[in-house]
C-alpha positions as CSV (number, residue, x, y, z in Angstrom):
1,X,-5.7,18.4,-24.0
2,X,-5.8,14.6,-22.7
3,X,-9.0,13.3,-20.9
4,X,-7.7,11.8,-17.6
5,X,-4.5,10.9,-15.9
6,X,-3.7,8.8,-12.5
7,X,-2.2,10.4,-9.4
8,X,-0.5,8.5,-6.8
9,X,1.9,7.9,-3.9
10,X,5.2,6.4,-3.7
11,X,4.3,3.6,-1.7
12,X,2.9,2.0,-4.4
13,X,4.0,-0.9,-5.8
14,X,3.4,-2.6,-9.2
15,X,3.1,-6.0,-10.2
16,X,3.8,-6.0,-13.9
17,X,7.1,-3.0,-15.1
18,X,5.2,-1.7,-17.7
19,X,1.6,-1.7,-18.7
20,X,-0.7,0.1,-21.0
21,X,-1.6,3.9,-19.6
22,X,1.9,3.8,-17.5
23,X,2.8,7.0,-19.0
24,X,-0.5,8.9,-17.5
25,X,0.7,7.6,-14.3
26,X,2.3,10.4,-11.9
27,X,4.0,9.6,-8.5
28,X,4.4,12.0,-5.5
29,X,7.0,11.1,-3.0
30,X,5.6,10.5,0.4
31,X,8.5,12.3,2.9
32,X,10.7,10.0,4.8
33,X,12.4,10.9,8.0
34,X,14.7,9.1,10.3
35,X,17.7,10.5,12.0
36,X,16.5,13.5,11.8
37,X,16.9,14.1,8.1
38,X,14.4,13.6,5.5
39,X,16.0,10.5,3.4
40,X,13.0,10.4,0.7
41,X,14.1,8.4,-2.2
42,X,16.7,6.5,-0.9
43,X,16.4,3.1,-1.3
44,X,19.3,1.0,1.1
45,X,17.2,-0.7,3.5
46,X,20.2,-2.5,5.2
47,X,21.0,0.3,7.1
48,X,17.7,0.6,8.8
49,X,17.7,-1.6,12.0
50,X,15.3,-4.0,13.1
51,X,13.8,-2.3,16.1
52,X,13.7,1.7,16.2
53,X,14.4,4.3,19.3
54,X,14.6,7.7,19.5
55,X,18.1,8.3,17.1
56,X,16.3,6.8,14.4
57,X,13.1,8.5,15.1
58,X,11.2,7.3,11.4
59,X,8.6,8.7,10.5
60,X,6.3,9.0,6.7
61,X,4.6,12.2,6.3
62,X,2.1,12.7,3.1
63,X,3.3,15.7,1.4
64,X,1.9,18.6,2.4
65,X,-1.5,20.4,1.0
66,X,1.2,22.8,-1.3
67,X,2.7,19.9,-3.2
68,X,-0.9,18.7,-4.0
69,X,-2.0,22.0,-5.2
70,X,1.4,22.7,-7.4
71,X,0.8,18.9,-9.1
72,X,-2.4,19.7,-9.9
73,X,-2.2,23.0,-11.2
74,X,0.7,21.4,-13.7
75,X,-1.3,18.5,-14.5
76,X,-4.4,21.0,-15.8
77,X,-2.6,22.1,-18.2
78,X,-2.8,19.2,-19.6
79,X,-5.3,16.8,-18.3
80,X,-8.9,17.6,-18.5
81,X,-9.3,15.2,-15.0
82,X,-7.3,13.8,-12.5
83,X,-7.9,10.7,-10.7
84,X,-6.0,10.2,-7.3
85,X,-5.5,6.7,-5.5
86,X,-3.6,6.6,-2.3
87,X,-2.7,4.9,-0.3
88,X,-5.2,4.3,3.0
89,X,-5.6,7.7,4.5
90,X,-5.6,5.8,8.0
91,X,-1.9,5.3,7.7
92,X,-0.5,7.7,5.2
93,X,-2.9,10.8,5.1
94,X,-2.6,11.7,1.1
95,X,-6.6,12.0,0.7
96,X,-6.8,14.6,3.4
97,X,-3.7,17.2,2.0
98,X,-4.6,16.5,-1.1
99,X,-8.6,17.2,-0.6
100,X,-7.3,20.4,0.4
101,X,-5.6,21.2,-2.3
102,X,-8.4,19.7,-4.8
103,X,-11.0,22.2,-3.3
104,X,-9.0,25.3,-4.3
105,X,-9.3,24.3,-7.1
106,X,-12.6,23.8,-7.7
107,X,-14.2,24.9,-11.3
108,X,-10.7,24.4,-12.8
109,X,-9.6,20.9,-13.0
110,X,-11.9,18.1,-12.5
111,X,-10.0,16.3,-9.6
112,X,-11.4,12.6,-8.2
113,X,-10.3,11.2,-4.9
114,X,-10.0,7.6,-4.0
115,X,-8.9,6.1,-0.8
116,X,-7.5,2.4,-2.1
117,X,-8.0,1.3,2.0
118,X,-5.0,-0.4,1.0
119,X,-1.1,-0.5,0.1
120,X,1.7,-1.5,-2.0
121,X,0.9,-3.8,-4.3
122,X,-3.2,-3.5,-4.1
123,X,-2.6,0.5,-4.8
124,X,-0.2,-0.4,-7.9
125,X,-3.2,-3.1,-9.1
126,X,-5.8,-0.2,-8.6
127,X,-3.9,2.3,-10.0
128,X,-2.5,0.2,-12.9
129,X,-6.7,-0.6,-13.5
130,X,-7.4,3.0,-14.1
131,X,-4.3,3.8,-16.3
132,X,-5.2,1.1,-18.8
133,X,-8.5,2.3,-18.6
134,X,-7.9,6.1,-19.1
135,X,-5.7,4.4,-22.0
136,X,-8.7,3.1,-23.4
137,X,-10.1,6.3,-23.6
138,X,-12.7,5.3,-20.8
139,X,-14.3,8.5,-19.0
140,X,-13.0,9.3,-15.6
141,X,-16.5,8.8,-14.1
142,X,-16.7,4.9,-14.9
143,X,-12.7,5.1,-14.0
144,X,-13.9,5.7,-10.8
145,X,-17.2,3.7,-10.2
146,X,-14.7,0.8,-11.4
147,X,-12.5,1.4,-8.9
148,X,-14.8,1.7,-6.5
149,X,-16.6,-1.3,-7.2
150,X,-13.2,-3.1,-7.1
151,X,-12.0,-2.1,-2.8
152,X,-14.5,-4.2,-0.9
153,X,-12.5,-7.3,-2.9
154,X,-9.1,-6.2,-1.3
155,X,-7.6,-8.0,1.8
156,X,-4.4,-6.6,3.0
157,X,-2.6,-8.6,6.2
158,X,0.1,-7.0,7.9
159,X,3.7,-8.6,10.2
160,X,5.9,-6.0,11.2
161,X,9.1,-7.7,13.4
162,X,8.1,-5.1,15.9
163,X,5.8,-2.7,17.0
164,X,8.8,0.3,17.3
165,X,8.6,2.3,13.5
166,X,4.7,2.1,14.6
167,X,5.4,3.4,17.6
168,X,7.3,6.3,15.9
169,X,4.5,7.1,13.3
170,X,2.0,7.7,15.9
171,X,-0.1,4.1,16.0
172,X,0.6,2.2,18.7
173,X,2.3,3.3,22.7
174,X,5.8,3.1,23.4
175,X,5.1,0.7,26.5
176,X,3.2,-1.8,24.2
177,X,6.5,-1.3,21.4
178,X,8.6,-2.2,24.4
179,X,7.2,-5.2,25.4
180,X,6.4,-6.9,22.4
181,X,9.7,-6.4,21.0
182,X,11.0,-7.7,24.4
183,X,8.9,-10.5,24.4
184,X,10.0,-11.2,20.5
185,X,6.4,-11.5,19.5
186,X,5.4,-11.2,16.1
187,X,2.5,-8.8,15.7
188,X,-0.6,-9.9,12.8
189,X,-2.3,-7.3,11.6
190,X,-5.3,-7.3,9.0
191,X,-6.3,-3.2,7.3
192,X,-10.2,-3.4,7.2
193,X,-12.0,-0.2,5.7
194,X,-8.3,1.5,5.6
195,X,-7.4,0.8,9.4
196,X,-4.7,-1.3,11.4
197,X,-6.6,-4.2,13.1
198,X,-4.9,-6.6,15.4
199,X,-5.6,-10.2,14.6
200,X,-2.7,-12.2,16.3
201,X,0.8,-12.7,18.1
202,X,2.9,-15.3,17.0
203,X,6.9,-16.2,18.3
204,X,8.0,-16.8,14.9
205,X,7.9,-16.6,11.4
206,X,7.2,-20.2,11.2
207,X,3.8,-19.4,12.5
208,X,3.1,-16.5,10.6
209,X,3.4,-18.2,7.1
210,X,0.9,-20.7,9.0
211,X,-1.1,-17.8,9.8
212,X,-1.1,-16.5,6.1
213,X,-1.8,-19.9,4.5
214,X,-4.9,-20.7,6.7
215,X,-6.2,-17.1,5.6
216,X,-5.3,-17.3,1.8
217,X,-7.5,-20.7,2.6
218,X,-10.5,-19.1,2.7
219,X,-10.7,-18.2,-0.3
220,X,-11.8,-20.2,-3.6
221,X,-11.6,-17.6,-6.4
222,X,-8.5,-14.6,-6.7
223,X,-7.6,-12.2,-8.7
224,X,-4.3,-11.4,-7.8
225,X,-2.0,-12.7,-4.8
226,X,0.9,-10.8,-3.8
227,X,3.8,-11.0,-1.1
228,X,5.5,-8.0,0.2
229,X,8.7,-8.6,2.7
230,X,12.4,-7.9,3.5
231,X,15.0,-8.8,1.4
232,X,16.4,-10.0,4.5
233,X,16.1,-13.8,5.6
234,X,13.6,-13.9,8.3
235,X,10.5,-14.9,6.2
236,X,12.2,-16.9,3.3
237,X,9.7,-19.6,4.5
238,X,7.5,-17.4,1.9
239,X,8.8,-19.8,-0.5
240,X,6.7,-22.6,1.1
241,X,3.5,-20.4,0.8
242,X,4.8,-19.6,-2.6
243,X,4.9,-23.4,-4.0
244,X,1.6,-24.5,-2.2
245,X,-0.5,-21.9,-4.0
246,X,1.0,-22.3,-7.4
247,X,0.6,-26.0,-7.2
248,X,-3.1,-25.7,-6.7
249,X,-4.0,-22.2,-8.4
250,X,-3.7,-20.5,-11.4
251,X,-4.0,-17.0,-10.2
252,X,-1.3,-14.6,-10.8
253,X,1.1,-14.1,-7.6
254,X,3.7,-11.8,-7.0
255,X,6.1,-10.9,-4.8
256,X,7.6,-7.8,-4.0
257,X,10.7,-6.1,-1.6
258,X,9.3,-3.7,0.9
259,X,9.6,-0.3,-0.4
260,X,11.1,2.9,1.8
261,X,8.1,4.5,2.6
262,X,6.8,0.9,4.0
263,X,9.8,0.4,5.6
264,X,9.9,3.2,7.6
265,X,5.8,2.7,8.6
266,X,6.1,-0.9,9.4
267,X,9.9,-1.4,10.2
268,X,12.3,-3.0,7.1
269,X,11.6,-6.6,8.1
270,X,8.0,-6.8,7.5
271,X,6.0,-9.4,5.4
272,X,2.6,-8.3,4.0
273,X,-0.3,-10.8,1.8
274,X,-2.5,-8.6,-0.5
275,X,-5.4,-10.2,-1.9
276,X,-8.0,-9.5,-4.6
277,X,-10.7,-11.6,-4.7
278,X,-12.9,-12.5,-8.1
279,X,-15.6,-10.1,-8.2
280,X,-18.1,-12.1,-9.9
281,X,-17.8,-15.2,-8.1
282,X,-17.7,-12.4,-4.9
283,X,-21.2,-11.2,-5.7
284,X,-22.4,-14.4,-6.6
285,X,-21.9,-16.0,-3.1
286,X,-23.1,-12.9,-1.3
């Protein structure tokens, strides 16, 4: 039997397409409705509008506390523990189902939970850091207190073209959906401790690439810098962000198409900044 493998969500996103430890990496596919149907797995994004109403109806669900249990009992067989990253229970409840599931199972398979408080590409970087270290043969219990030690040092900022697909999956009012998208305003959100926080509204996307290069200002020391957005041209200005930072920084930086289960949470023309800050310079100017 194989010490430890790595459970996840399919709104993950990874930086690098293969990696040491992908192969004890296991996806479960978040459900994805709109139109009534559930669509899960089906990647063409064009067809999604920019603004939702009530024929479109999207909506992610985390699977339910069955499919947890049923993925666990088949990974017991042959893992002796399972670690589980998610992605931020405040927007996509995962933990919760799968807690569920995890505590009937208790005395069988040793099952670890971790909220990443994040998405996309900061759950692929945690989740790709455990893999290689379950690789290494590194016991789940520092798998986790390494992960751990690595969330405060995530900062995820969020700009939907709309408020309407969060109207949808239950986070903000119609009325306030309405009149944003009215008003064309583009909403800036920051996910601190796993929840949506306003920060700003902007009236284009000209100001929001100001927005995200006066944040990614603050900081001196990163570990990783990635872009998620639509394939579509309203934030191609990304490319100016893109050339400032790699002119003055070394740090990796990646950028990434919105995935299906994002789409449908945020809306398909959505641009997102993930950073991971250095740890040790973190700590050393705390």
């Amino acid at each position: 039997m194989k010490p430890t493998c790595i459970v996840t969500d399919s709104a993950v996103q990874f930086n690098k397409n293969t990696f040491p430890g992908q192969s004890l990496v296991f996806t479960i596919p978040l459900e994805v409705y709109f139109e009534g149907k559930n669509e899960s797995g089906k990647e063409n994004l064009a067809v999604l509008p920019q603004f939702a109403d009530d024929t479109l109806a999207p909506i992610v669900k985390a699977p339910s506390t069955d499919k947890f249990y049923d993925l666990f009992v088949s990974l017991g067989q042959n893992f002796e523990s399972i670690i589980c990253i998610f992605t931020s229970n405040q927007l996509i409840p995962c933990y919760d189902n799968a807690q569920q599931a995890a505590r009937s199972l208790q005395g069988r398979t040793k099952i670890v939970l971790i909220d990443s408080l994040t998405l996309s590409a900061g759950l692929g970087y945690l989740v790709q850091q455990a893999a290689e270290s379950a690789h290494k043969g590194i016991s789940a219990f520092e798998i986790e207190r390494f992960i751990r030690s690595i969330l405060p040092s995530i900062y995820t900022i969020i700009c939907p073209v709309g408020l309407s697909y969060l109207h949808y999956n239950g986070f903000v009012d119609k009325a306030q959906a309405l009149v944003n998208e009215m008003l064309g305003l583009l909403p800036i959100f920051s996910i601190e401790n796993g929840k949506l926080i306003p920060l700003e509204k902007v009236k284009n996307s000209r100001n929001v690439i100001g927005f995200l290069q006066e944040f990614l200002d603050e900081f001196d020391q990163l570990n990783m810098i990635a872009i998620i957005q639509s394939s579509l041209p309203e934030f191609q200005e990304s490319r100016i962000l893109r050339d400032n930072y790699q002119r003055e920084f070394p740090t990796p930086y990646f950028e990434h198409v919105i995935n299906q289960p994002l789409s449908i949470l945020f809306g398909p023309r959505t641009i997102g900044m993930i950073l991971i800050e250095n740890q040790t310079f973190k700590k050393n100017n705390v």
